[in-house]
Residue, then its C-alpha position, 0 to 999 in steps of 0.5 A: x073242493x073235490x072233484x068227482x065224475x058225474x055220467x049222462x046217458x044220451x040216446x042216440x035215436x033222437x035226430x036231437x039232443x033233448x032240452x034236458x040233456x042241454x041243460x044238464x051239459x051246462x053249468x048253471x053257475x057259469x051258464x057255459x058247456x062243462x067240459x066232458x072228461x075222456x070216460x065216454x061208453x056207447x051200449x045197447x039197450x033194448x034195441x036203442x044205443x045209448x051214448x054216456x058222457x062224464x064230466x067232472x064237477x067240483x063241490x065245496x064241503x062246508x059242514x056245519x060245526x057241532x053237527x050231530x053224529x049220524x052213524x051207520x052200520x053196514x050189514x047183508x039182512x040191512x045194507x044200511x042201518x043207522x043210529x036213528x033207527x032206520x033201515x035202508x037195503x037189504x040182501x034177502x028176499x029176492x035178491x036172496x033167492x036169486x043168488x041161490x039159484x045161480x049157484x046152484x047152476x055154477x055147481x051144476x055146470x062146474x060138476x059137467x066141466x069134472x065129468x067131460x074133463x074125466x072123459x077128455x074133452x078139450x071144450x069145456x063149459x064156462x062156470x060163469x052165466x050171465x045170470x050172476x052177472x046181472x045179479x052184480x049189477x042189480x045188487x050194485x043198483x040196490x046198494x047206491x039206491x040204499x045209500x042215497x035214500x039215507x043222505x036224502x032222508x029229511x031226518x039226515x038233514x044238516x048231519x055229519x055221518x060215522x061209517x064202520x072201516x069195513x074189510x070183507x077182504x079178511x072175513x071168512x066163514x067155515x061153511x062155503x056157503x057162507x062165504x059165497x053169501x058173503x061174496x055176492x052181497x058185496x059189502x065192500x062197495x057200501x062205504x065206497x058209495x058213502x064216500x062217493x055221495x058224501x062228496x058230492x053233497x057236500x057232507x062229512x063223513x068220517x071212518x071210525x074203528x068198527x071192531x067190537x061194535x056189534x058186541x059192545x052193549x051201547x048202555x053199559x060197555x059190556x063187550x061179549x059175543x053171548x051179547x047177540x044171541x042171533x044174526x038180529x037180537x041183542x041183548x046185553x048180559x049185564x045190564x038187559x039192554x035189548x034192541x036190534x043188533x044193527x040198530x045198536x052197533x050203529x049207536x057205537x059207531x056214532x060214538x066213536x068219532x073223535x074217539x083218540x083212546x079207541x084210534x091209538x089202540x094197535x090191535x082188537x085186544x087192546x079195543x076190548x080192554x079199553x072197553x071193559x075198563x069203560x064198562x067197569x067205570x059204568x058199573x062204579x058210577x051205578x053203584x054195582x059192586x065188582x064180583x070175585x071170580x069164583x075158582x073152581x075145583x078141578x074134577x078128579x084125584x086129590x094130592x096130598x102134600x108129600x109134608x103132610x105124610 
């Protein structure tokens, strides 16, 4: 059983509650009012207030034995890329735009606050603007409505989902604006939103060990960086495998759960080596024989042993 909080807006113009906000306010189980939890808000919008009542409610998650691995891929070009192949979301376009003009306008303000602070004026202009704020929220919005649409796909039905352990906490980028990109994407409320519905449908949704997945040629286990020679191709150096790069690193993802040799590996180093010992059995069972390593000479004077002399 697990417990999760689910909200209700109300407006507070309407000399009644409306017939549907009572039926929703009563369990059609035990045909009694739920009992509201002490998170309550009262906001304004457009005019009219708006009152938000949150109750708690408890779904039981039964999944089904054998259910097939769904695996989903967490990125900023596609929120949400599953192992089926659809996509779900995105950062660019509008949303894009938009966070390039508000910074845009944080470094114009942020120059302004240097010059008057040069000049000793106490005041100073904030570097905050409404205009990130509501930027956040509606990329929020577009990150629940991504997530929701692939638990309610048709093709999602009666499936266990896989989902990458994702840290933007530890990603950093050498260009600034990267980062910033980085930052306004908000990338870490993706698996939160998958926990969250997966909860509340009932569905399993297990986290698996995400590094090297986006490398790893799904066809052959071939793990290298030249493997993804942009943000959206990959294309396998070995064996030519070539297809999205989101589409493929959520076929790995899918793969590893219940993997117990990826889980006991400590660190990336040794994720890698079980990796390339799984693309050398793949090259056994294809009849591909192993390549020496070929020395090369290094560039400048011989040495000629002193016993040669």
């Amino acid at each position: 059983m697990v417990s999760f909080s689910s909200a209700w807006w109300v407006a507070l113009t309407l000399p009644k509650t409306a017939p549907y906000h009572k039926r929703v306010l009563i369990d059609p189980r035990t045909k009694q009012p739920r009992k509201l939890n002490s998170s309550v808000q009262l906001n304004r919008r457009k005019g009219i207030w708006w009152l938000t009542l949150s109750y708690d409610e408890e779904v039981t998650q039964d999944p089904v034995s054998g259910a097939p691995v769904v695996g989903i891929d967490v990125g900023i070009a596609n929120f949400v890329t599953t192992s089926t192949g659809k996509q779900y979301g995105s950062f660019h376009k509008h949303l894009r735009a938009r966070h390039q003009r508000d910074r845009a306008k944080r470094r114009r303000k942020a120059k302004l606050r240097v010059c008057l602070q040069k000049k000793g004026v106490k005041k100073l202009p904030s570097t905050s603007s409404r205009s990130g704020q509501r930027l956040l929220r509606h990329v929020k919005q577009e990150i629940n409505r991504a997530v929701n649409q692939c638990f309610t796909d048709p093709e999602h039905q009666g499936v266990q989902f896989a989902y990458e352990q994702l840290s933007v906490a530890s990603m950093r980028f050498k260009a600034k604006a990267q980062n910033a990109y980085l930052r306004a994407s908000n990338l870490g409320r993706i698996p939160q939103q998958i926990v969250w519905n997966s909860q509340k449908r009932g569905v399993k949704a297990t986290p698996v060990t995400c590094a090297y997945s986006s490398q790893e040629c799904s066809v052959c286990h071939y793990t290298d960086r030249k493997n993804r020679p942009n943000q959206q191709t990959f294309c396998c150096q070995v064996c030519g495998f070539e297809a999205h790069a989101d589409y493929n690193a959520a076929i790995n993802i899918s793969r590893r759960i219940g993997d117990n040799a990826l889980r006991a590996c400590r660190d990336r180093t040794a994720i890698k080596a079980v990796l390339m010992q799984r693309h050398e059995a793949w090259k056994q069972q294809q009849g591909i024989e192993t390549a020496s390593p070929v020395k090369r000479r290094r560039r400048g004077k011989s040495s000629v042993p002193v016993s040669s002399l």
